[in-house]
SERO-4910 file (N, C-alpha, C, O; in steps of 0.05 Angstrom, whole numbers):
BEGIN
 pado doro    nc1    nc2    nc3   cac1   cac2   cac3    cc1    cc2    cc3    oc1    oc2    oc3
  Unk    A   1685   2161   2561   1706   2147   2575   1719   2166   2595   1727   2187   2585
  Unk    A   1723   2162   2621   1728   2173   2630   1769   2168   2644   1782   2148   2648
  Unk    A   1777   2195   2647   1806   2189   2646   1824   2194   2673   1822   2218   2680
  Unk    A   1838   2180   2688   1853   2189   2706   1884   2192   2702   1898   2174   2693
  Unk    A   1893   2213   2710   1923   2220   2708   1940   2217   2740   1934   2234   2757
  Unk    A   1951   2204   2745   1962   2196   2771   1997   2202   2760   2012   2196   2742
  Unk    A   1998   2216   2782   2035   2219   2779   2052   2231   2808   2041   2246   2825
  Unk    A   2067   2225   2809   2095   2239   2839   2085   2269   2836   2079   2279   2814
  Unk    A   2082   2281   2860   2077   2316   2859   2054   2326   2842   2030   2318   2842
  Unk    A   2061   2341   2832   2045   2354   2813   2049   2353   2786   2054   2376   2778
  Unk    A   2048   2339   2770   2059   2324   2745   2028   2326   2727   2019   2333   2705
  Unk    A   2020   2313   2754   1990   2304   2739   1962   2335   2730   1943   2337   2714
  Unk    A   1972   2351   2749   1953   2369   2747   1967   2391   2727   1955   2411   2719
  Unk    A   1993   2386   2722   2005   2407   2715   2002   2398   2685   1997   2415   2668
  Unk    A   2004   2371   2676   2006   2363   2650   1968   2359   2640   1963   2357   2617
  Unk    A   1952   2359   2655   1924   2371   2648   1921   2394   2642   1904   2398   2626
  Unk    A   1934   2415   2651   1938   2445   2641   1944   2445   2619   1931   2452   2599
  Unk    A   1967   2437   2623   1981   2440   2589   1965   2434   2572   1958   2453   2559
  Unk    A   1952   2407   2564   1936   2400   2543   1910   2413   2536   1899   2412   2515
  Unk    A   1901   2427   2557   1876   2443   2561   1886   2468   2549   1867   2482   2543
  Unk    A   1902   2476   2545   1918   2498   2533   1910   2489   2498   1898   2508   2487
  Unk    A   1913   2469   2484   1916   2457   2468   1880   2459   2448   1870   2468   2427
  Unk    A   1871   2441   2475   1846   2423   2471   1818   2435   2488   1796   2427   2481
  Unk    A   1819   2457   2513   1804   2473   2521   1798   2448   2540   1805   2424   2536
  Unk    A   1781   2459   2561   1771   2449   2584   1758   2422   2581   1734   2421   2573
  Unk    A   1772   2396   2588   1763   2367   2589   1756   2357   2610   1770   2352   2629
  Unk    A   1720   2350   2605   1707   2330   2625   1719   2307   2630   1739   2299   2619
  Unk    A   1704   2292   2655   1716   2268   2661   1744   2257   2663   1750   2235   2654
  Unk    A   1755   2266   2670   1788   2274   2672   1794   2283   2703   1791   2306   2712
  Unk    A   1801   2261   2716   1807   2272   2744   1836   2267   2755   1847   2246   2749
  Unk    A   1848   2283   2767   1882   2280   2777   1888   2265   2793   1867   2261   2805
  Unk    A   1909   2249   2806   1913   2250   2832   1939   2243   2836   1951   2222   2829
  Unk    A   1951   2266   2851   1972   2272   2864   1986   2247   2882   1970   2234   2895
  Unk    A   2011   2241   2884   2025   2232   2908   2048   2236   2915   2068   2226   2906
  Unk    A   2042   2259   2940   2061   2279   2955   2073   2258   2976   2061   2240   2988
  Unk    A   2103   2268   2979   2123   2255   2997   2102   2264   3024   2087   2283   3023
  Unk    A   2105   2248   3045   2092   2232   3069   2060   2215   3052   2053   2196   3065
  Unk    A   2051   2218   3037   2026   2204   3023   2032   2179   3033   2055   2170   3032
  Unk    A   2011   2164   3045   2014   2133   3043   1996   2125   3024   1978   2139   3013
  Unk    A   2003   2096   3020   1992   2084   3003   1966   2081   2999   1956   2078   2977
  Unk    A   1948   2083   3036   1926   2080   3035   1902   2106   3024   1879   2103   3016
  Unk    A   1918   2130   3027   1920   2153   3018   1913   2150   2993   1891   2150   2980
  Unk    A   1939   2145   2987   1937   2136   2956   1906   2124   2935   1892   2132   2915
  Unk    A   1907   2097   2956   1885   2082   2950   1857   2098   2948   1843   2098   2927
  Unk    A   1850   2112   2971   1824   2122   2976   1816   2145   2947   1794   2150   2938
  Unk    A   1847   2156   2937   1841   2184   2915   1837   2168   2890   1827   2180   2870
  Unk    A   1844   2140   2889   1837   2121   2868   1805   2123   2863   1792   2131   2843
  Unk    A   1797   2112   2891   1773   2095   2891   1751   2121   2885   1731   2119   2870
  Unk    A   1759   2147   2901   1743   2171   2899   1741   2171   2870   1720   2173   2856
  Unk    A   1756   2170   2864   1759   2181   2814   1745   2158   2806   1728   2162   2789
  Unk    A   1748   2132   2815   1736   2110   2799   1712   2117   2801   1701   2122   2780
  Unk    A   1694   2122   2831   1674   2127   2832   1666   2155   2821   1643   2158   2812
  Unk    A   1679   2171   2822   1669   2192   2811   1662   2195   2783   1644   2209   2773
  Unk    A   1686   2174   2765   1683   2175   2737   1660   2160   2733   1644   2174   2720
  Unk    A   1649   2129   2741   1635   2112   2735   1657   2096   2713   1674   2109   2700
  Unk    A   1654   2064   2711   1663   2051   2691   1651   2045   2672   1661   2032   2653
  Unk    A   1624   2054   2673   1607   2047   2648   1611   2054   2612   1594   2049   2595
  Unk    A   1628   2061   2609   1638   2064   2592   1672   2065   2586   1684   2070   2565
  Unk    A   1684   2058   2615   1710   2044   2617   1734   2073   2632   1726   2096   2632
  Unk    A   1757   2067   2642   1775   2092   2647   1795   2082   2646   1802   2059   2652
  Unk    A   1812   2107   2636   1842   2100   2621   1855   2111   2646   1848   2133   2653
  Unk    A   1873   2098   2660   1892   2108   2682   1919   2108   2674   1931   2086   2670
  Unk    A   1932   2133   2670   1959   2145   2667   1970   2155   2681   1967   2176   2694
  Unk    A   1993   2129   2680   2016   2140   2704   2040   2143   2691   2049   2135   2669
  Unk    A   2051   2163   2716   2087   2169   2710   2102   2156   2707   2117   2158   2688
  Unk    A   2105   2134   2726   2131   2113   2727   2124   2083   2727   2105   2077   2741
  Unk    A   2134   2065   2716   2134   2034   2725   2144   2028   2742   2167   2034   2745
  Unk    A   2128   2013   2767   2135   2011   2790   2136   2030   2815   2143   2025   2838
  Unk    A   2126   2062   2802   2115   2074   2818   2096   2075   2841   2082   2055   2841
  Unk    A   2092   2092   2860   2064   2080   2879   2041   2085   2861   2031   2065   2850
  Unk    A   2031   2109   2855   2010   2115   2820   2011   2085   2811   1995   2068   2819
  Unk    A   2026   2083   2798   2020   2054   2778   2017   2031   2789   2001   2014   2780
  Unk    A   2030   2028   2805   2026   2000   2820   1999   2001   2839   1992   1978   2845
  Unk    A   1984   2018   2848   1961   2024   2860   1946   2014   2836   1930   1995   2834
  Unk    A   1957   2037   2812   1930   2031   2791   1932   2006   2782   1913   2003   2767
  Unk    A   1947   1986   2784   1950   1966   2770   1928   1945   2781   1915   1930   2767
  Unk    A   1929   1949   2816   1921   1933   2833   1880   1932   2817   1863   1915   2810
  Unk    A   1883   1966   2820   1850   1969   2816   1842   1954   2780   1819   1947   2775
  Unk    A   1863   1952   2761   1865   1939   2728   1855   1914   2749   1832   1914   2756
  Unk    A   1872   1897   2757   1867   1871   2766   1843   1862   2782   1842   1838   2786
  Unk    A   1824   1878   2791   1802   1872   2816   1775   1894   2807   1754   1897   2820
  Unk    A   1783   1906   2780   1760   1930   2770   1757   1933   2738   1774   1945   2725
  Unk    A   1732   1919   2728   1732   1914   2708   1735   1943   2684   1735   1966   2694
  Unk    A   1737   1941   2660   1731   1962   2655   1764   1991   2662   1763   2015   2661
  Unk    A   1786   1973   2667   1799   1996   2670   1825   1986   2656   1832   1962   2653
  Unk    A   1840   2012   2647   1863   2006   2628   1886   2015   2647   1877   2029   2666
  Unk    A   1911   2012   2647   1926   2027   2664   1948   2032   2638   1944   2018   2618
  Unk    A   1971   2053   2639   1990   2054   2612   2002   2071   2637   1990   2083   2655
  Unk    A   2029   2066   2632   2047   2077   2645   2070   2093   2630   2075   2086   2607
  Unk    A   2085   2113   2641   2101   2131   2627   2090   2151   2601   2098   2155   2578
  Unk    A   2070   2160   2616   2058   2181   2592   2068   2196   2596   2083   2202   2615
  Unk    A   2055   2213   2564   2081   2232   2554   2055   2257   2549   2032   2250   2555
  Unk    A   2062   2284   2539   2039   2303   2527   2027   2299   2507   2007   2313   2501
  Unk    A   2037   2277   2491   2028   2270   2458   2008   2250   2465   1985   2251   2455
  Unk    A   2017   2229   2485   1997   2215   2492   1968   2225   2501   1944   2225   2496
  Unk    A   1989   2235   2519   1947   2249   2536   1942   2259   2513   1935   2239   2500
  Unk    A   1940   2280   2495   1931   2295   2476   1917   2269   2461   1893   2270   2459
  Unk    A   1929   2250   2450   1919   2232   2431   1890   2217   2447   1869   2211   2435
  Unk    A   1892   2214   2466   1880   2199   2490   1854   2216   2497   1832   2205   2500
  Unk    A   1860   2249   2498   1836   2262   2499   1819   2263   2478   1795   2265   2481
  Unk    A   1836   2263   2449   1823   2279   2425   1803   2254   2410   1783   2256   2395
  Unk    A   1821   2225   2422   1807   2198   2407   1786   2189   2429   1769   2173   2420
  Unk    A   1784   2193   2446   1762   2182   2473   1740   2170   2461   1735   2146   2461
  Unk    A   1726   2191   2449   1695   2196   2451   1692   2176   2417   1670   2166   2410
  Unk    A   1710   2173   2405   1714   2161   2373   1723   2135   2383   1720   2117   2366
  Unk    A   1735   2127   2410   1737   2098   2402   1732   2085   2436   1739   2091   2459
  Unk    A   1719   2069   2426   1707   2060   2446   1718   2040   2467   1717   2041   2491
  Unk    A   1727   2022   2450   1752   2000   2464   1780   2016   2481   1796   2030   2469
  Unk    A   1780   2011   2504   1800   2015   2524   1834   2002   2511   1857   2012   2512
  Unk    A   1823   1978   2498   1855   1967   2483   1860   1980   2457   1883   1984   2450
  Unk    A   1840   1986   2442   1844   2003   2417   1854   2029   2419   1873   2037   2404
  Unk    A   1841   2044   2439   1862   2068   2448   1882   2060   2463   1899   2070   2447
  Unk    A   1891   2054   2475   1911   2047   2494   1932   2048   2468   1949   2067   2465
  Unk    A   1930   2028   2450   1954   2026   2428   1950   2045   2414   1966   2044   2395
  Unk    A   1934   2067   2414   1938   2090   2396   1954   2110   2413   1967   2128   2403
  Unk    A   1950   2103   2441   1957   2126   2456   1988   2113   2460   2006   2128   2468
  Unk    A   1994   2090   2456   2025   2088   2462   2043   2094   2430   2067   2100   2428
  Unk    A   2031   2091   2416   2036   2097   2384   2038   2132   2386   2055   2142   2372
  Unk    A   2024   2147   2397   2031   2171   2392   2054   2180   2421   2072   2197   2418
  Unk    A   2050   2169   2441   2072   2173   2460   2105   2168   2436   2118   2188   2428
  Unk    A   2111   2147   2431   2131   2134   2417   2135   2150   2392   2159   2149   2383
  Unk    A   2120   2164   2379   2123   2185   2351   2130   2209   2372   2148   2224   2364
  Unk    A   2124   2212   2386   2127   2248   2406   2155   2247   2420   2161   2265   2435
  Unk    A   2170   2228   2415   2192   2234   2431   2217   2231   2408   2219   2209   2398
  Unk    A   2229   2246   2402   2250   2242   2378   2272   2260   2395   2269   2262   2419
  Unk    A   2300   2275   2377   2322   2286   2380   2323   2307   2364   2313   2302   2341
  Unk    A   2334   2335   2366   2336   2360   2351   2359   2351   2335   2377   2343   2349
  Unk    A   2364   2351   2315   2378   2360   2301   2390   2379   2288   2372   2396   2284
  Unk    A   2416   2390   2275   2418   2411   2275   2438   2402   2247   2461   2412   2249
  Unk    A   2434   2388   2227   2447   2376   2209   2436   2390   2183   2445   2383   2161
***
């Protein structure tokens, strides 16, 4: 399964590091950036490059930063007109991590998707000091 991380700036390349820190160097996993002057069409073309680059034949999970972002709302367009693709928005490090480590173990795009929002939602809590 192959995975795209789309986010504002550098979010996306920077939070692939991190997990690779974790999990060591992950195939099929491509970034894409969107820097202030970026247009949309911009936008579009670094989509279509990763779709094609990943292949859908075995499906791609697209993770974005924001709802209603240009990222998500691009990727949403390609969910709606490109079979085979998941979009989840507001990922977190627990997510991608859960997202990398379950890929290859589950095959369904909706089966992970809810594992990957189930570990986003456990990864975010409050320190305590009680």
């Amino acid at each position: 399964m192959g995975i795209i991380i789309a986010a504002h700036g550098t979010m996306a390349p920077a939070a692939l590091e991190l997990v690779s820190m974790f999990l060591g160097e992950q195939e099929r996993v491509r970034c894409i950036d969107f820097q202030p002057g970026d247009s949309l069409d911009v936008l579009g073309e670094r989509f279509q490059a990763a779709i094609q680059d990943l292949g859908r034949e075995e499906g791609i999970m697209i993770l974005t930063d924001l709802k209603g972002g240009s990222p998500c709302n691009v990727a949403s367009l390609y969910q709606k007109t490109t079979e085979g693709i998941q979009v989840l928005h507001g990922f977190n490090i627990p997510m991608l991590l859960e997202i990398l480590e379950l890929r290859e173990h589950r095959g369904d795009l909706k089966e992970l998707a809810e594992a990957a929002l189930h570990a986003g939602a456990q990864g975010m809590d409050k320190i305590t000091t009680d």
